[in-house]
Each structure stands twice: as structure tokens, then as C-alpha cells.
KELUM-238473 format. One record per residue (C-alpha): z, x, y; residue in one letter. Coordinates in steps of 0.02 Angstrom, whole numbers, plus 32768, in hexadecimal, padded with zeros to 4 digits. Each point is the difference from the previous one (the first is absolute). Layout:
! residues N
Z:X:Y:A
...
//
This chain:
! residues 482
6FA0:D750:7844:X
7F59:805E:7FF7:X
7F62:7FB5:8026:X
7F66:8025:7F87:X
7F95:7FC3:807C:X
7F8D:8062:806B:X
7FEA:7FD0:80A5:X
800E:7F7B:8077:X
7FE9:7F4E:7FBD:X
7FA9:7F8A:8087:X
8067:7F94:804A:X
7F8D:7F79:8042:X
7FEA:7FAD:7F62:X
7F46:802F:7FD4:X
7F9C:8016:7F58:X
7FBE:809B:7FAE:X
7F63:804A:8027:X
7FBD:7FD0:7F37:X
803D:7F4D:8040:X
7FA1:8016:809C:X
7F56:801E:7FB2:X
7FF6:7F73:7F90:X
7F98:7F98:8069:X
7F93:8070:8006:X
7FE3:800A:7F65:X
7FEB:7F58:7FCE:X
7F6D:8013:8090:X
7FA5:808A:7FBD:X
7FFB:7FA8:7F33:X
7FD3:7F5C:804A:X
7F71:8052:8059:X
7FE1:8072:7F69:X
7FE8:7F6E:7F83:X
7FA2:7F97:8082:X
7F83:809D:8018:X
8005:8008:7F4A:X
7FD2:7F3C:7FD2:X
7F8D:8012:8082:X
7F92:80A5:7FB8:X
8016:7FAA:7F57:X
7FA9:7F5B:8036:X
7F74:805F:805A:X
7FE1:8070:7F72:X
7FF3:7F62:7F87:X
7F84:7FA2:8076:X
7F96:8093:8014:X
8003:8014:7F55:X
7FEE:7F48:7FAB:X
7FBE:7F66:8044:X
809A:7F9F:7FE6:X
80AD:8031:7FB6:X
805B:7F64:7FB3:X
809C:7FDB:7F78:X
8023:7F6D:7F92:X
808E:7FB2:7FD7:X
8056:7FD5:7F3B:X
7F96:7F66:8018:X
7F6B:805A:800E:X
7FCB:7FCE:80A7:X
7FDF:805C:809F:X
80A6:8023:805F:X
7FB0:8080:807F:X
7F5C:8029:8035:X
7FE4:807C:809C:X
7FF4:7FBA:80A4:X
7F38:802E:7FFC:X
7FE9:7F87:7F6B:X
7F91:8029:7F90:X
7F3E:7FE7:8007:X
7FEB:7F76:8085:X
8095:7F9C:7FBF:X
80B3:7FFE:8072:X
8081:803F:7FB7:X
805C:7F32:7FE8:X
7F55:7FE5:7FAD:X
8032:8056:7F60:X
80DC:800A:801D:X
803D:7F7C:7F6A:X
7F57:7FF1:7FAB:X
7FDB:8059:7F57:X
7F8E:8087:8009:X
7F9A:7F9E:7F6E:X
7FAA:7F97:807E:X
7FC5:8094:8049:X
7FBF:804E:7F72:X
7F41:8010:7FDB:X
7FA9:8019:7F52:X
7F86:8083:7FF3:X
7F41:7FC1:7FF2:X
7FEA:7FFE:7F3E:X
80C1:8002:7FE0:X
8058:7F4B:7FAB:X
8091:7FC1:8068:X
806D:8004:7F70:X
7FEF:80C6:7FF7:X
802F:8011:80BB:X
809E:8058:800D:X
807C:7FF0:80A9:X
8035:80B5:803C:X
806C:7FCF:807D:X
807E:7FF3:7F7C:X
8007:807D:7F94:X
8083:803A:7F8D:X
7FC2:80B4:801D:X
7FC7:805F:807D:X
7F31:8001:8025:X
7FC9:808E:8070:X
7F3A:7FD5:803E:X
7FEE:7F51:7F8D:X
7F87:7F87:8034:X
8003:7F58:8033:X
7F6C:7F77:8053:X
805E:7F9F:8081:X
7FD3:7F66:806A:X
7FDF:801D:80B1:X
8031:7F8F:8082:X
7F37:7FE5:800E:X
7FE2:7FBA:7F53:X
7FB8:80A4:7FCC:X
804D:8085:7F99:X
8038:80B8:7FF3:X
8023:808D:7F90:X
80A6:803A:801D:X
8044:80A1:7FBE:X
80B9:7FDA:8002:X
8093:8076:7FD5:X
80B6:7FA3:7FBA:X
80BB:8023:7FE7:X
8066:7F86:7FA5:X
80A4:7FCC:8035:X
8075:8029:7F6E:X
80BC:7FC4:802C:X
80A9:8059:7FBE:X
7FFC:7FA6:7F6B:X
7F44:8026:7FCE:X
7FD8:7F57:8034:X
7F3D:7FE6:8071:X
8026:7FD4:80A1:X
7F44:8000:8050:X
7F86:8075:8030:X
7FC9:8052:808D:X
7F64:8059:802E:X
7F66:8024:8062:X
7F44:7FDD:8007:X
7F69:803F:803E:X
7F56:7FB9:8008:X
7F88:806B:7F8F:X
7F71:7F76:7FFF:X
7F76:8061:805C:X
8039:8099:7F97:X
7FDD:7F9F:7F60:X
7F65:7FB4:804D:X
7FD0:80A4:8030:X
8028:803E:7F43:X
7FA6:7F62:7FAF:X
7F69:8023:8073:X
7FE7:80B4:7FC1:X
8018:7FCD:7F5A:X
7F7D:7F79:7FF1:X
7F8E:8076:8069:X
801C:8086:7F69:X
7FE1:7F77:7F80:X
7F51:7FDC:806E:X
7FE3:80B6:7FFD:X
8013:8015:7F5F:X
7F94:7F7D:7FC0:X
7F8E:8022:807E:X
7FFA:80A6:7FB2:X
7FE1:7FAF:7F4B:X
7F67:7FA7:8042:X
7FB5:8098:805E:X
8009:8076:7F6A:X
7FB4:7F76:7F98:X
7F68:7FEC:8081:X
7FFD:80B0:7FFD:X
7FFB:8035:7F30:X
7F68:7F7D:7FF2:X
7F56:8065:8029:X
7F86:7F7A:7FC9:X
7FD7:7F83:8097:X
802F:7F5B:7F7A:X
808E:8055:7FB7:X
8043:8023:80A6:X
7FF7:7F4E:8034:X
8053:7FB7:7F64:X
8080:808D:7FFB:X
8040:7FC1:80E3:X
7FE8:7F3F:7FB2:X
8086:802E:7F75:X
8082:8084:8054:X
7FF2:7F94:80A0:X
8042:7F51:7F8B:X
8079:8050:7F9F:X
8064:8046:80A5:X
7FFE:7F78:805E:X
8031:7F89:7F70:X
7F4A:7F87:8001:X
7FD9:7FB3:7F85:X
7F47:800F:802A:X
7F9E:805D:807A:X
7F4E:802B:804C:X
7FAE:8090:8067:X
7F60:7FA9:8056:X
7F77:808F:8049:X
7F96:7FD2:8094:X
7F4D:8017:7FA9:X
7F5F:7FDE:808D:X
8075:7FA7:807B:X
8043:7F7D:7F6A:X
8097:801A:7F9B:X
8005:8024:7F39:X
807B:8010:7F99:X
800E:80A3:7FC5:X
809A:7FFB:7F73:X
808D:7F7D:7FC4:X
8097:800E:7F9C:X
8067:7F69:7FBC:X
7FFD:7F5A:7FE5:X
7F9A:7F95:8091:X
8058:7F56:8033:X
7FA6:7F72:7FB9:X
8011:7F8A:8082:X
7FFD:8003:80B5:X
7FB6:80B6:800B:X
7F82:8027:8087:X
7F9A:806F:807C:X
8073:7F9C:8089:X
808C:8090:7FEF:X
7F80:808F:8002:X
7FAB:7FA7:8090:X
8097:7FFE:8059:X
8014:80C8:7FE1:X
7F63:803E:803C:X
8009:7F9C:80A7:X
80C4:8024:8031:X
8072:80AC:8011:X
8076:802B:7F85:X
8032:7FA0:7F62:X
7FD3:7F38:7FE0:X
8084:7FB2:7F9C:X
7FD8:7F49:7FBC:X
8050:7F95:7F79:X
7F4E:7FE9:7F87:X
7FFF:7FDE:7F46:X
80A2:7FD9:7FD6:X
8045:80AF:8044:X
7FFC:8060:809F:X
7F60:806A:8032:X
8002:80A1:8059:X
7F53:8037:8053:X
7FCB:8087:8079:X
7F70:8057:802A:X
7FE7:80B2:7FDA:X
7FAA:8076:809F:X
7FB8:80B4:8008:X
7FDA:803E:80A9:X
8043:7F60:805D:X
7F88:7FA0:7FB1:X
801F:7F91:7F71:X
7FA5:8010:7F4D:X
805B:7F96:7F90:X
80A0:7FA8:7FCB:X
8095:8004:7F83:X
8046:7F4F:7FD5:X
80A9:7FE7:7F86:X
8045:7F57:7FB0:X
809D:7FE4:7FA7:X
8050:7F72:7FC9:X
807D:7F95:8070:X
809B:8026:7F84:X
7FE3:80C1:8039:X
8015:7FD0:80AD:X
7F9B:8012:80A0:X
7FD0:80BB:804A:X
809E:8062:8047:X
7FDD:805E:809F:X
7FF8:80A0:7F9E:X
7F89:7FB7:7F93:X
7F8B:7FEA:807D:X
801F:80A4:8042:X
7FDF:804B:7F64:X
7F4C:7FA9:7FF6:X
7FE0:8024:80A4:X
8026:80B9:7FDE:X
7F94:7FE8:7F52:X
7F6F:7FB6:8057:X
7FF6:8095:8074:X
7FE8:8081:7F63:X
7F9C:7F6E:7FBC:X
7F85:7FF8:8099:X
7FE9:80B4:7FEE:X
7FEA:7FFB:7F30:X
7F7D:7F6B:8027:X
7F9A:8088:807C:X
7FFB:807E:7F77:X
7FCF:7F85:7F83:X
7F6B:7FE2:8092:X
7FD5:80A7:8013:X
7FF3:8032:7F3E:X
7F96:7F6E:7FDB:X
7F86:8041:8085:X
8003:80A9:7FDD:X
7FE6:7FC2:7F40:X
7F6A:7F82:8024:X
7FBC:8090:807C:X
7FFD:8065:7F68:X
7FC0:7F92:7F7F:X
7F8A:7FAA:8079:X
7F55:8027:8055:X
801B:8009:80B6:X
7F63:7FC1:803D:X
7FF8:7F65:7F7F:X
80AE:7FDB:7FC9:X
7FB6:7FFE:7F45:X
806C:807C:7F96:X
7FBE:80AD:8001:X
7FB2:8066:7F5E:X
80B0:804D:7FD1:X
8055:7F6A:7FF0:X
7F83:7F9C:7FC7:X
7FEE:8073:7F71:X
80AE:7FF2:7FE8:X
8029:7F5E:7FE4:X
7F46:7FF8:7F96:X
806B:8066:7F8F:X
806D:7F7E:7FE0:X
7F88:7F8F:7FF5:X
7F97:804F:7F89:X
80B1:8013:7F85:X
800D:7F66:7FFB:X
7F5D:7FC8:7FBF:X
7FF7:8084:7F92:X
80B0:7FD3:7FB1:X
7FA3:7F4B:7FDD:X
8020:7F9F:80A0:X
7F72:7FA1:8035:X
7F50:8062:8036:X
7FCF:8028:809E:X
7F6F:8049:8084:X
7FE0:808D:8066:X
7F7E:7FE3:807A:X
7FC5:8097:8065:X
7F9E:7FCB:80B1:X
7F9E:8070:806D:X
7FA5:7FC6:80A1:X
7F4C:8006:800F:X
7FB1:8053:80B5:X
80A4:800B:8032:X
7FC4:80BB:8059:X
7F85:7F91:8064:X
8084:7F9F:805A:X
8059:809A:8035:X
7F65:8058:8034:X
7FC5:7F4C:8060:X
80A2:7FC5:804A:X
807C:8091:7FEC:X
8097:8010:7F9B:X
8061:7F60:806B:X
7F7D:7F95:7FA6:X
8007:8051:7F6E:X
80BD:7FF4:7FFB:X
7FEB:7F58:8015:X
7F99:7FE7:7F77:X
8077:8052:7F97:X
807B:7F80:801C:X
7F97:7F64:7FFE:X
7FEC:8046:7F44:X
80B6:8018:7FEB:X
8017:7F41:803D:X
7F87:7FD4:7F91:X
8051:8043:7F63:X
8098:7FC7:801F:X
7FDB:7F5C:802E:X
7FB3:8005:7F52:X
807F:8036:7F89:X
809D:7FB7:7FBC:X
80CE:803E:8025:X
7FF4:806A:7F67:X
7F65:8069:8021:X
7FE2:808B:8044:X
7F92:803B:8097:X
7FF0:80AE:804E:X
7F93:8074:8055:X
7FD4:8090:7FA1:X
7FC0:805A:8094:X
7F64:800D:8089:X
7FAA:7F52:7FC8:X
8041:7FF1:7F3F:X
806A:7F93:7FCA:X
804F:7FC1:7F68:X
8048:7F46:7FB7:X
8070:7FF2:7F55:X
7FF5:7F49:7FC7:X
80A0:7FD0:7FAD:X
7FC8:7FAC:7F45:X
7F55:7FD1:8027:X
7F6D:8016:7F65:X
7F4F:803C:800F:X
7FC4:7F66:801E:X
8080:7FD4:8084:X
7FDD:80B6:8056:X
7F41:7FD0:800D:X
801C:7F56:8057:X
8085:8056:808D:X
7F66:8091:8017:X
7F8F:7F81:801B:X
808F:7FA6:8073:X
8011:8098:8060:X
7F39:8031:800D:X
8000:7F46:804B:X
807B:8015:807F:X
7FBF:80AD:8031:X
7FA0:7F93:8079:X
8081:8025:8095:X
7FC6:80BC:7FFE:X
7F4A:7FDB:8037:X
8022:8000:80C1:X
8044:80BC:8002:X
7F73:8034:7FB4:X
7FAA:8091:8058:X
7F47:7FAB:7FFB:X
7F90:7F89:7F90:X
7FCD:8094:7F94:X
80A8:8020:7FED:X
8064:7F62:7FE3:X
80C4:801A:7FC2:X
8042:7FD7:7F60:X
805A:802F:7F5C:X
7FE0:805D:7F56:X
806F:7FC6:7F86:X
8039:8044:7F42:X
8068:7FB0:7F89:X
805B:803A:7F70:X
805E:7F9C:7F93:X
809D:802B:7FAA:X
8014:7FA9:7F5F:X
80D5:7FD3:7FC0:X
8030:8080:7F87:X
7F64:807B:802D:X
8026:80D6:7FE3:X
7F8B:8026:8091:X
805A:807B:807A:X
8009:7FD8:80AD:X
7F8F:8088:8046:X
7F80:7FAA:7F84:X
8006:7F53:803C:X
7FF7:8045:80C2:X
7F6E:806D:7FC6:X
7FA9:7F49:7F9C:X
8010:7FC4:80B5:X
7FC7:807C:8063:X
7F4C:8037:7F83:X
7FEB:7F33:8015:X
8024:8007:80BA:X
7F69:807A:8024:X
7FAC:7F9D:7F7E:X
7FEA:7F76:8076:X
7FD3:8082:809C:X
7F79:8046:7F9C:X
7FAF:7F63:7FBF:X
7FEB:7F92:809E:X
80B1:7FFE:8057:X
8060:7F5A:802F:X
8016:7FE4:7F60:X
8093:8019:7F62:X
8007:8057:7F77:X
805C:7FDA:7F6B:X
8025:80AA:7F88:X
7FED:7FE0:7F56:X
8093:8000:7F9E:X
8085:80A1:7FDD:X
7FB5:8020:7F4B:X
7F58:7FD7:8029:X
7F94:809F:801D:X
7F63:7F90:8068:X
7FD8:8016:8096:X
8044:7F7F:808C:X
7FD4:7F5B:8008:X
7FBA:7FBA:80AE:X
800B:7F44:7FFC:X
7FAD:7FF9:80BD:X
804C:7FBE:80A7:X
//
């Protein structure tokens, strides 16, 4: 019979060569998987924090051998993942929902979890559900990673936005206000409203003493203090004190490293006490607010320097005619009548040409003083220039404008000793003119009344008043004596 086969079949019983590699086989897919388990479990602890499953039950059946955030692995194997679970500040307990059992798949969720510690993280955590053949949940599985200093990082920058931004508010607010007062009340109110006090006050360092300089709100009624402000100007940073019911808030305010004044807030204790943020905010405010204060400072000099006499301090003849034109409106509209009373030294030229201009100076002063010293809140006093000067008594009569001359001729005493000899002693002229309520007489006709009975008095004795007859009377002025 004919053989279909080709060749010579082996005669010592051995297998074929497919049989014969096999083994080998089996080798090379038992290392294969192993390399490939391997990769996969370093590629899910580089990229998660743990990698875990639960079970129907809904308990941990596998956590990786790394464990997850301080706890072993046995720590959390056969415990629910709900005792593990961490509200979010500000979130109910009720409303917490467990991720690690999902129906669907999350991809990136977010979950706070216990540490092993006692503290707690924000973990961004990524799930599969285990569906079975029959549709039926069978567990989860899943990784984590710890995103807490991410979030921290994220929650950081946004409350620093929300500081710059009201921060912002209060600056532009400081800024729009041009007037020193406005400016003041303008920082009290923007500063309140953003950080959420329920009153508030900017104190200015005036002459080494502090004054307040605006307020906005309500003031506690009890319990309320300099203690808090005290404790401001003599330590760094902010003070925070429970005072009134409430929690305070003081700091001082600096420019140039040095402080010159002081912002303290209240609110009640139902608000709550001040947040870290809070505080940085003020402290940020009171910076701007140190600076505003300066300006406020500055403009007040620059406007007294204006409206002032430099050598006396007495307001100078622009302003003083100024404000007589207020004055003057008044009493003509029917408010109460009052005096102009002009005053020119006598042998004033004497004490420069005797002592010099120092003494004379001096002299100048010691009048100022005395004027002041001898007139009320409401009056005015100013130099009109050289050794003129000029008083508005606020509703005084004729007969009350003769007794202050004669007040003022008395206490003219104090000018004797800068005189510039015997012949030549120091004193005043004065002139009065008296504004009745309701009178037409311009202005520039009741400073003329004054001035005609001004010279009056120079050219019938000196040291002496005169009183100018009334606006509608056409005699001559009348010269009671000294």
C-alpha cells in the first residue's frame, strides 16, 4: 500500500516541536501579565493617593497596600467609607453624599475625608461601578487624590480677590471725596460696609492727643471705651476684644512709620468675631487710611496758612472779609445785630524804630492774645495788615459794643512795656460800628462807618473808641472817650 506520508517518522517516541514550546510559552504570558499588573499598579500610585473597591455591602474590600492618607490599608478593609467621610465647612450632614458608591461613573468628584490624624482632606476621586451580567451593582472601585492644598491654594486667591476688591471700593471712595470732612466720613462709611461693622471710627492724632475725626453707625451703649483704642495705639497690628455686647476691631493708622491715628470697628456678637481676612482687610484699609489722614493734615494747613496771618495766627483780611460776608447776610436778613470794631495801634512806629522789628513783632502778638482772649467762639478776629486789625461781635447792640471797647481800652494795659519811650507809650485806637437786624446798609458802608470812626479816635486824643453814628444818620461820629 502507498504511504501519504512524507518522511521519516521518529522512532524514539518524542513530541512535536509546537508541543515542545509550550512551556515556554506559558513563561513568557506569566511574565507578560506580571510586568503588566505591575506597570498598572505603579501608574495608579503615581497617579492617586490610594486606589480602593467596595463590595455589594458597601464596604471596603481592597485598599492599596500604601493605604490611604496615614491610615493602613486593614484600617479601612470591612468598614464603610461613611465613617470616613467629611462634610464641607458650611455644608449639613444630611446633604453629604458617599461617592464611593456610585451608580454612575464620576470622573474628578470631590470628597473631604478623615485622615488618620483627625484632620481632613479634599479628595478629588474618580469611580467605576461594578455592574454584574444581570445589570445588578456589584461595588465600586476607584481612585483618589489629595487636592487639599490645591483648594486651599484656590480658596486663598479667592478671598485675597474678595480683599482686593473691596479694598478697591474703599480706595476709590477715599479718593472721589475732595473736601478734608467729606473724605473722612466717606473711609468711616466704605470701610463699615465691607467689612460688615456695624459701627466704626477713624481717630486723627491732633497736637500729640487723639480726636475723633468721623463715625458711622450705631455706638454700643454699654461697655464701650478708650480701653480698645488704648490698646491699638500701644501694640502692632490689629486688637481684637469682646466690648459692648459685640466684638471690637482697632488698629492704628501710620504714615511714614509713624503713627497718626486709628480706625476702630464693633459689631454685634450674633455677626461673629473678626475672620483672619477681616483683619487683613483693615489692616490693608488702615494703610490707605493713614495716608488719607496725612492729606487731610496737609490741606488743613495749607487752608489755615491761607486764611490765617502768619505772624499772629488771627485770620488774615481775605478771609476775614469773607466770612464778614456771611455775617453781614445774616443780620441783614433779620438775625440778630451785630459790631464791627476796627483797631489800630498807637506809636506802634516807635517800637520798631526803639527796639527793632523782633519787639515790634512781639507786640503784635501780645495784641493778637489780647483780642482773642477777649472774644467769644463765634467772633471773629483778624489782622487786616501792618498794625490794623479788625473784631466782628456776633449779636451784640450799641450799648453792648461800647462796654467791650471800654473792656478792651482796659486791658490794653499789657502793651505798655513794648513801648518805644515815655513820650511814646503803646496802645490802641478803636472804631465801632454797629449793625442793626434787618438794616439795607451795604457792607463796604458799615466797614467804611468803622473805619471814619476809627481815625476819629486817632485824631481826637487816641486810646480811646469811637462809636459811628448810626447807617441812616448823616452826623458826624460820636466819641464817647476811653
Amino acid at each position: 500500500m502507498a504511504s501519504n506520508l512524507f518522511g521519516n517518522r521518529p522512532t524514539d517516541g518524542g513530541s512535536s516541536a509546537g508541543e515542545q514550546d509550550l512551556p515556554a510559552l506559558d513563561a513568557n504570558l506569566r511574565d507578560a501579565l506580571t510586568e503588566s499588573r505591575q506597570r498598572y499598579k505603579d501608574l495608579v500610585e503615581i497617579s492617586s493617593d490610594f486606589a480602593w473597591e467596595v463590595g455589594p455591602e458597601g464596604s471596603f474590600v481592597f485598599v492599596s497596600s500604601a493605604g490611604a492618607l496615614g491610615w493602613n490599608a486593614d484600617d479601612l478593609l470591612g468598614r464603610p467609607p461613611e465613617d470616613f467621610i467629611h462634610g464641607h465647612p458650611g455644608v449639613e450632614p444630611d446633604a453629604i453624599t458617599n461617592p464611593f458608591v456610585a451608580r454612575h461613573p464620576i470622573q474628578d468628584g470631590e470628597v473631604w475625608f478623615k485622615l488618620a490624624d483627625g484632620s481632613e482632606a479634599c479628595l478629588a476621586i474618580s469611580v467605576r461601578p461594578i455592574i454584574g451580567q444581570a445589570g445588578e451593582w456589584l461595588g465600586a472601585r476607584g481612585i483618589c487624590r489629595d487636592v487639599t492644598e490645591d483648594r486651599e491654594r484656590d480658596a486663598a486667591l479667592a478671598r485675597a480677590h474678595v480683599r482686593e476688591r473691596l479694598l478697591g471700593y474703599i480706595i476709590r471712595t477715599i479718593r472721589d471725596e475732595v473736601d478734608p470732612l467729606g473724605m473722612m466720613n466717606a473711609a468711616v462709611r466704605a470701610i463699615s460696609r465691607a467689612l460688615t461693622a456695624e459701627y466704626a471710627e477713624i481717630h486723627r492724632i491732633d497736637d500729640g492727643r487723639l480726636s475723633e475725626a468721623a463715625r458711622f453707625g450705631n455706638r454700643p451703649t454699654e461697655g464701650w471705651g478708650r480701653g480698645l483704642l488704648g490698646g491699638a495705639m500701644d501694640a502692632p497690628g490689629t486688637v481684637v476684644a469682646e466690648i459692648g455686647g459685640g466684638f471690637g476691631l482697632a488698629l492704628a493708622t501710620q504714615y511714614g512709620g509713624t503713627a497718626n491715628g486709628a480706625l476702630v470697628l464693633w459689631r454685634a456678637t450674633a455677626v461673629g468675631s473678626w475672620t483672619d481676612d477681616e483683619q487683613a482687610l483693615a489692616v490693608s484699609s488702615a494703610e490707605h487710611l493713614g495716608i488719607a489722614i496725612e492729606q487731610v493734615v496737609q490741606h488743613e494747613k495749607l487752608t489755615r496758612w491761607s486764611r490765617t496771618d502768619g505772624l499772629t495766627g488771627l485770620l488774615n483780611r481775605r478771609s476775614f472779609v469773607a466770612d464778614l460776608v456771611r455775617r453781614h447776610g445774616r443780620v441783614a436778613r433779620g438775625s440778630a445785630p451785630g459790631t464791627l470794631i476796627y483797631c489800630d495801634l498807637d506809636n506802634f512806629k516807635q517800637v520798631n524804630d526803639t527796639h527793632g522789628h523782633e519787639r515790634g513783632d512781639a507786640a503784635l502778638c501780645e495784641l493778637a492774645r489780647l483780642l482773642e482772649g477777649s472774644t467769644r467762639g463765634g467772633d471773629l478776629v483778624a489782622r487786616l495788615g501792618g498794625d490794623e486789625f479788625a473784631l466782628w461781635l456776633e449779636s451784640i447792640d450799641a450799648q453792648s459794643a461800647a462796654s467791650k471797647a471800654r473792656e478792651l481800652l482796659g486791658r490794653a494795659q499789657v502793651l505798655i512795656p513794648y513801648s518805644g519811650g515815655p513820650d511814646a507809650p503803646l496802645g490802641m485806637s478803636l472804631g465801632v460800628a454797629v449793625l442793626d437786624s434787618g438794616s439795607a446798609e451795604s457792607l463796604e458802608e458799615l466797614m467804611a462807618r468803622a473805619d471814619l470812626a476809627m481815625y476819629a479816635s486817632k485824631k481826637n486824643g487816641k486810646g480811646i473808641f469811637t462809636m459811628a453814628p448810626p447807617a441812616d444818620s448823616p452826623g458826624s461820629p460820636e466819641v464817647p472817650g476811653p
